[in-house]
C-alpha positions as CSV (number, residue, x, y, z in Angstrom):
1,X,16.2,-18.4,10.5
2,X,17.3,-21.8,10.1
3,X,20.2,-22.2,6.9
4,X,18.1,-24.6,5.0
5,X,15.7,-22.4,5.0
6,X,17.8,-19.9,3.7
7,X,19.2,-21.7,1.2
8,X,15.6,-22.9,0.0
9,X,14.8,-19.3,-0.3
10,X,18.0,-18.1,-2.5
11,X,17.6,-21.5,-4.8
12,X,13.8,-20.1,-5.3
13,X,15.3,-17.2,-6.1
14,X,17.7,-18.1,-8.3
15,X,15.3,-20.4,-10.3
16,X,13.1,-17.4,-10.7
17,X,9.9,-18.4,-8.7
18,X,7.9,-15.8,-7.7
19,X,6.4,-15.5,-4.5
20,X,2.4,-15.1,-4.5
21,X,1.7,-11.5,-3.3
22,X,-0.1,-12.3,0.6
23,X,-2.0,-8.9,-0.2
24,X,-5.4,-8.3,-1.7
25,X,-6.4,-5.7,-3.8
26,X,-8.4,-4.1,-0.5
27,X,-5.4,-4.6,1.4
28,X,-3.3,-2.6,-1.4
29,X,-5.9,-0.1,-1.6
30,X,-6.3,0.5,2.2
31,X,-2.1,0.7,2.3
32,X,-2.2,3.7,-0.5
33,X,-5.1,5.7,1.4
34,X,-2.9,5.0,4.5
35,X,0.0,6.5,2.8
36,X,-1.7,9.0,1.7
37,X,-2.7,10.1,4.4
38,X,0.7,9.8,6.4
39,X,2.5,12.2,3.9
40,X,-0.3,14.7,4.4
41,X,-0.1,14.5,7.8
42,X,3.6,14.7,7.5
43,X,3.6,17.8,5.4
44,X,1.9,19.9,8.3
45,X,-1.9,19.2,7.3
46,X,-4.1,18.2,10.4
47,X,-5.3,15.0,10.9
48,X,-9.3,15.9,10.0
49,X,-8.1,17.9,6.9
50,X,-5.8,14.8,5.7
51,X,-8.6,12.7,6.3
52,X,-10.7,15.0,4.2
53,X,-8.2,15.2,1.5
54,X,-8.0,11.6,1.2
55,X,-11.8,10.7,1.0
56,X,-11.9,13.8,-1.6
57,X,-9.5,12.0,-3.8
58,X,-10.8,8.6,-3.5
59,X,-14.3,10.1,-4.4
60,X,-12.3,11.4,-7.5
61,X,-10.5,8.1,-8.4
62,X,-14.3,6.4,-8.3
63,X,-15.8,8.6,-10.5
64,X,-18.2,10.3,-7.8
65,X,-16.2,13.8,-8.1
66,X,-16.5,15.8,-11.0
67,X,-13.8,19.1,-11.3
């Protein structure tokens, strides 16, 4: 990276600007399921039961799964 640059960046920084977020609220959402389903998958659940587990919880989150 060129040092301008840099320094552009730490002065924006400094000054307290925040950076808009380049991520939507469906992009957020899909990154969650996707971790979701990663740590499932990491704990030793298959990849059809994580998936499974995932939609089962989103179903919960919107309302469309009653305990």
């Amino acid at each position: 990276m060129e040092p301008e640059v840099c320094t552009h960046e730490r002065r924006a920084e400094a000054a307290g600007e925040v950076a808009a977020s380049a991520l939507t609220a469906a992009d957020r959402e899909r990154l969650t399921y996707f971790k979701w389903r990663y740590i499932l998958q990491a704990d030793g659940f298959a990849a059809a039961q994580a998936r499974r587990l995932t939609f089962m919880r989103w179903l919960y989150l919107h309302g469309r799964l009653v305990e």
